[in-house]
TIMAR-390751 format. One record per residue (C-alpha): residue in three letters; x, y, z. Coordinates in pm, whole numbers, padded with zeros to 5 digits, always signed. Layout:
% TIMAR-390751
ALAXYZ ...
//
This chain:
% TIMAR-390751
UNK+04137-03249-01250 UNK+03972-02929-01044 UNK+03736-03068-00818 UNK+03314-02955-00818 UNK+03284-02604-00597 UNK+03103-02607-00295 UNK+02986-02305-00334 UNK+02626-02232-00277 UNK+02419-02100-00564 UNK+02305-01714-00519 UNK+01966-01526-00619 UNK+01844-01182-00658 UNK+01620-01109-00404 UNK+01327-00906-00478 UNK+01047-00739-00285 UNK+00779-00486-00451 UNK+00562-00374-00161 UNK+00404-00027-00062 UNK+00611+00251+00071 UNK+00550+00161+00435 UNK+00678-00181+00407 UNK+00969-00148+00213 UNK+01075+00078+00488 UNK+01004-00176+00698 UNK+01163-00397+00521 UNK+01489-00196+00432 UNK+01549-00129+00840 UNK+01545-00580+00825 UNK+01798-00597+00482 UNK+02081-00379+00736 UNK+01992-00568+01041 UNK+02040-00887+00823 UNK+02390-00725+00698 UNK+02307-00763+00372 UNK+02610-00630+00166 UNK+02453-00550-00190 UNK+02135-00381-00197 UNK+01935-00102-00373 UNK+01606+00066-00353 UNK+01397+00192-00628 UNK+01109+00382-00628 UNK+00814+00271-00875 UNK+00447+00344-00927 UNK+00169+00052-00946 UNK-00006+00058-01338 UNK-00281-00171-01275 UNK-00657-00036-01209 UNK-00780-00010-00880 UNK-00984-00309-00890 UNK-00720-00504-00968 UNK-00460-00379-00718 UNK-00746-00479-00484 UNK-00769-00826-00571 UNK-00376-00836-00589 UNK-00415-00679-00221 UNK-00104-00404-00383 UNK-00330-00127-00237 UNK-00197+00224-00378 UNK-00046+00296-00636 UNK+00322+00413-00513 UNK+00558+00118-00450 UNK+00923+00031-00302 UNK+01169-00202-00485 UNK+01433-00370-00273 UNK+01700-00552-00457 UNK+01990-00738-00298 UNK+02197-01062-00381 UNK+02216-01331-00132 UNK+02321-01717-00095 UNK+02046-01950-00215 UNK+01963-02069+00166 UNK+01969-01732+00313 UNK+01711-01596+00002 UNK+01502-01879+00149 UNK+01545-01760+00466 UNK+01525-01374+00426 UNK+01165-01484+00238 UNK+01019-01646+00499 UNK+01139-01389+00752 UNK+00976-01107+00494 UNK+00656-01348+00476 UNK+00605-01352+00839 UNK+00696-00966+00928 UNK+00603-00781+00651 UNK+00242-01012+00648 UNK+00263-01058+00249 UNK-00093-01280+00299 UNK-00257-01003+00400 UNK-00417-00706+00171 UNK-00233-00360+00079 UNK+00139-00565+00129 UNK+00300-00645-00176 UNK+00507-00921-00285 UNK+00853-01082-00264 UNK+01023-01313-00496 UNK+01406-01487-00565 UNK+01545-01481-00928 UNK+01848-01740-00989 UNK+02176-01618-01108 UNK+02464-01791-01299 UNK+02747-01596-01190 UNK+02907-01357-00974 UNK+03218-01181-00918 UNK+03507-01305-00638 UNK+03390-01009-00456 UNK+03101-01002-00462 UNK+03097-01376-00391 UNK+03331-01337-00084 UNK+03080-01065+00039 UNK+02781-01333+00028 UNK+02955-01588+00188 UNK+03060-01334+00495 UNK+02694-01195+00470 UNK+02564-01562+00505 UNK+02775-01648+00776 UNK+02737-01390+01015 UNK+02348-01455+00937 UNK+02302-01774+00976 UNK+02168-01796+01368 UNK+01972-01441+01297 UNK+01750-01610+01062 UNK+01581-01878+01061 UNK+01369-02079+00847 UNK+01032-02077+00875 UNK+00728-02035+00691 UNK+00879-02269+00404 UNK+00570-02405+00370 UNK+00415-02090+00197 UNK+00720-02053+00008 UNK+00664-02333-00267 UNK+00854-02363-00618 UNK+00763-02069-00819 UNK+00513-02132-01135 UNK+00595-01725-01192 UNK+00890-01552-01410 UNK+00947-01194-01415 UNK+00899-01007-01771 UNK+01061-00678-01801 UNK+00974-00455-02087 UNK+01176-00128-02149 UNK+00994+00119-02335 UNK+01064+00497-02438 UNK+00941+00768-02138 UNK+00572+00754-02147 UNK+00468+00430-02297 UNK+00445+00184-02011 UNK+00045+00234-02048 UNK+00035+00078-02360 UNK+00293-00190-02260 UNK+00070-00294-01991 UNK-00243-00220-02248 UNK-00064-00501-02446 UNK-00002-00704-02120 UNK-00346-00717-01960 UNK-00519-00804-02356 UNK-00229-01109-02303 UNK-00392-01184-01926 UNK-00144-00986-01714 UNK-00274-00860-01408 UNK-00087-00565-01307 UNK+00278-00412-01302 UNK+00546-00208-01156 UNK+00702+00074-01391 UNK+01078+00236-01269 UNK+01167+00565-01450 UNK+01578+00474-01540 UNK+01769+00626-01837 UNK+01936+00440-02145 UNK+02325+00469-02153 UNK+02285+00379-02531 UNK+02553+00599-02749 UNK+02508+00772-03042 UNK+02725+00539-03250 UNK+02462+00229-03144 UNK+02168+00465-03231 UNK+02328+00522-03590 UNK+02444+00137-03662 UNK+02128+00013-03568 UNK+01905+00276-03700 UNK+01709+00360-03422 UNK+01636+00702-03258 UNK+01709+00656-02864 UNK+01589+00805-02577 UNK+01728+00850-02267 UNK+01451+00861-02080 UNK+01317+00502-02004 UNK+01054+00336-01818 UNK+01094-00036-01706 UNK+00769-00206-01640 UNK+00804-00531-01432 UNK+00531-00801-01409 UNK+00510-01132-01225 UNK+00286-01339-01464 UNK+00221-01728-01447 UNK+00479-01936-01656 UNK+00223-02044-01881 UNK+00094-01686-01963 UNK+00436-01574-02047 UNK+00545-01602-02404 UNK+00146-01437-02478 UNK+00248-01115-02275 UNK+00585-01113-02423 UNK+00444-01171-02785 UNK+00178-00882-02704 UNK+00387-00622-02590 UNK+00671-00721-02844 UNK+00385-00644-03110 UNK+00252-00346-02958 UNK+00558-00178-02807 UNK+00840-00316-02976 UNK+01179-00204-03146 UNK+01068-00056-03415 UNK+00771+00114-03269 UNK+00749+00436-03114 UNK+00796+00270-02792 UNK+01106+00189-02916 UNK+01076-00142-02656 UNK+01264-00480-02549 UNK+01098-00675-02378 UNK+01269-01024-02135 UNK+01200-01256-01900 UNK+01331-01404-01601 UNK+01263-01713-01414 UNK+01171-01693-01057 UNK+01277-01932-00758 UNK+01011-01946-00506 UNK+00707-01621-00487 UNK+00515-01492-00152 UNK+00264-01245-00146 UNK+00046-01387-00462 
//
């Protein structure tokens, strides 16, 4: 019978912060040796009042996405936390989504990653690092909607969002056996809302902005491991 793997569980790591910091930020993901990582570029859509209160200051942002072991997300968050001062106003925010698989490469890259790592980081500032009451919603919308997706999200009691410009690889022959007209021009909108305030945003912009609107949207969520920043 094959025996249980050993293998630690691995997490998207996530950090939405202002230009400055991500820079910041990036220069400590290659010092780290992180293998897989991307940036994005994004915009802030919530009012200035409310990017205040959320301490996200302007309204350009960096994304940083990489994929890391469980213990060395923990790790790379408190190490963020402490650095990149996520307490403090005009910062932004960092958060770990769970994932259920990954390839042997990919895998074997982690492991090397977390390895080499280990003695570079350590762990510290756990203690503002507690289990996430937060998921991630993600709602896809046609080029030039994400106002009234976060229209729809605020009226729900979201506070503010992220929106990345992307494109849809959708073909023609999906377009014509599902009926709809798409657009390859795209706008993700990301938004960290409580767990208990999810399924109303979802439900909102699903009603406002959905498939068979001119928005053309889909809208999911994600749960998220452990927050800082908020």
């Amino acid at each position: 019978m094959q025996q249980p793997s050993n293998r630690p569980s691995y997490q998207l790591l996530m950090l939405i912060a202002t230009p400055k910091l991500a820079d910041k930020a990036a220069k400590m993901f290659l010092k780290s040796a992180m293998p897989i990582q991307y940036r994005l570029n994004g915009e802030g859509t919530a009012s200035s009042e409310i990017m205040d209160t959320l301490g996200l200051g302007g309204s350009d942002k960096g994304i940083l996405i990489s994929t890391v072991p469980e213990s060395f997300g923990r790790a790379m968050l408190g190490k963020l936390h402490s650095e990149l001062r996520l307490d403090a106003v005009n910062s932004g925010i960092a958060f770990t989504i769970p994932l259920t698989g990954a390839s042997k490469l990919v895998v074997g890259m982690m492991d090397h990653t977390a390895q080499n790592s280990s003695n570079e980081i350590k762990r510290k500032d756990e203690n503002a690092m507690a289990k996430s009451d937060y998921a991630l919603i993600a709602a896809i919308v046609n080029r030039g909607f994400s106002g009234e997706v976060m229209d729809a999200a605020k009226a729900a009691g979201a506070g503010g969002g992220t929106v990345v410009h992307s494109h849809s690889i959708g073909s023609e022959q999906a377009s014509t056996v599902w009926g709809l007209g798409l657009q390859e021009e795209k706008d993700i909108v990301l938004i960290l809302a409580e767990t208990e305030s999810k399924a109303a945003i979802m439900r909102s912009i699903a009603e406002t902005c959905g498939i068979h609107s001119k928005a053309g949207g889909t809208v999911v969520s994600l749960p998220t491991d452990s927050v800082m920043g908020i």
